[in-house]
C-alpha positions as CSV (number, residue, x, y, z in Angstrom):
1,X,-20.0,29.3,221.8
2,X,-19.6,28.6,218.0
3,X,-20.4,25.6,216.9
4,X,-21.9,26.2,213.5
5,X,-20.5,23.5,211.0
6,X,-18.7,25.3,208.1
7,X,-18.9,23.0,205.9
8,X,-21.2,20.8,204.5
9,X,-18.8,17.3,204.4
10,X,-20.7,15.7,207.4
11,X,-22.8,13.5,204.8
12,X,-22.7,10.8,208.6
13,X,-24.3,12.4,212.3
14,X,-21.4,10.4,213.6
15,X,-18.9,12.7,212.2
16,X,-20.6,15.4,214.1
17,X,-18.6,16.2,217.4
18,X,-20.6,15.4,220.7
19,X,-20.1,19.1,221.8
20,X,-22.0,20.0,218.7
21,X,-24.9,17.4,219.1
22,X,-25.5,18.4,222.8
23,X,-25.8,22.6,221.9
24,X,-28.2,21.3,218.9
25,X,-30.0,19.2,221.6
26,X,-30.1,21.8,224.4
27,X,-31.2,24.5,221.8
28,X,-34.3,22.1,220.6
29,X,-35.1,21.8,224.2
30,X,-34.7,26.0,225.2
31,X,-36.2,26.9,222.6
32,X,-39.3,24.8,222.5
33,X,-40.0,24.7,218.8
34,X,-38.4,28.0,217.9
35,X,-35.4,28.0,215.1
36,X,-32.6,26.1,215.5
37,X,-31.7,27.0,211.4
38,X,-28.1,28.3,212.2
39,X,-26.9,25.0,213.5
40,X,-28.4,22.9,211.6
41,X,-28.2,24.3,208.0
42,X,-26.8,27.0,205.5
43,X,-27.8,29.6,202.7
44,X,-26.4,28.5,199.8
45,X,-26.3,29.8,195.8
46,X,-28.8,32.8,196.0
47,X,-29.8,32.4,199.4
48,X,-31.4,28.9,199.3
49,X,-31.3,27.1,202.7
50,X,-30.1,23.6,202.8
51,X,-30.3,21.1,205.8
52,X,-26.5,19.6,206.5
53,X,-26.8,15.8,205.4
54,X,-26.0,14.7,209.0
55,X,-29.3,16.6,210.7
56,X,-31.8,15.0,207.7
57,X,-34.4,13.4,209.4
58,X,-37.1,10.8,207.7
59,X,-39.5,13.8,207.4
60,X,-37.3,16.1,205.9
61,X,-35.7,14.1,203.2
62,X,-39.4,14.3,202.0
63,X,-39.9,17.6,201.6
64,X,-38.8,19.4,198.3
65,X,-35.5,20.2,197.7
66,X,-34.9,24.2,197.3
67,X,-35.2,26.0,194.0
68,X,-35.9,29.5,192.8
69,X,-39.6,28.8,193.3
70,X,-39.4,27.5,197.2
71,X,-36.4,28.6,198.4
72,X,-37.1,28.3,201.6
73,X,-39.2,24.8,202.1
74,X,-36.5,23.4,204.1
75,X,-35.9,26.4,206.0
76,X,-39.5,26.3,206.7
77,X,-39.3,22.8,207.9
78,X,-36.6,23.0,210.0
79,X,-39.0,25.0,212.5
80,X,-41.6,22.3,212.7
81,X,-42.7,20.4,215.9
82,X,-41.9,17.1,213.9
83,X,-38.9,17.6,212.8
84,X,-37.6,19.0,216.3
85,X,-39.1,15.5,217.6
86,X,-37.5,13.1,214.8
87,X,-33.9,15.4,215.2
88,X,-33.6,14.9,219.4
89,X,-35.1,11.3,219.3
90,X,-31.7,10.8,216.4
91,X,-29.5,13.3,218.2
92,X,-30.2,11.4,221.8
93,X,-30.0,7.8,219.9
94,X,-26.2,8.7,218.5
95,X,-25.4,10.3,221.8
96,X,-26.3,7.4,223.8
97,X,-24.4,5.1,221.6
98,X,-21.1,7.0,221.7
99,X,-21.1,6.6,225.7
């Protein structure tokens, strides 16, 4: 199942397909807290990982954004018990409103 995002033009969660949201969700669930970072995210210039707009949560628009120094602070984020809490509650709101 492929449903990696290629792009990173989904600035809205509501411009995410449902098919998408639901193998985000169901890996946040299987995997219980393990890394999800292939789904949600990309490497960018000189492998700096970046969280797609659409899967930015309220606790990870405050952490730092990366740079030479910390290239991986969002990468590192994206693995934490919070954030997997604050993406399923947003991923299960937008879900329930589409139905």
């Amino acid at each position: 199942m492929n449903t990696h995002i290629e792009n990173d033009d989904y600035d809205d969660i509501k411009t995410v397909t449902t098919k998408t949201l639901t193998h985000v969700l169901n890996s946040l669930d299987e995997n219980n807290g393990g890394r999800i970072s292939h789904l949600i995210g990309w490497y960018g210039h000189v492998s700096r990982f970046h969280i797609y707009n659409c899967f930015d949560t309220e606790s990870s628009s405050r952490i730092r954004e990366p740079s030479r120094a910390w290239p991986y602070s969002k990468l590192k984020h994206s693995s934490t018990i919070k954030y997997h809490k604050q993406l399923a509650e947003m991923i299960r709101e937008e879900l329930k409103s589409r139905k």
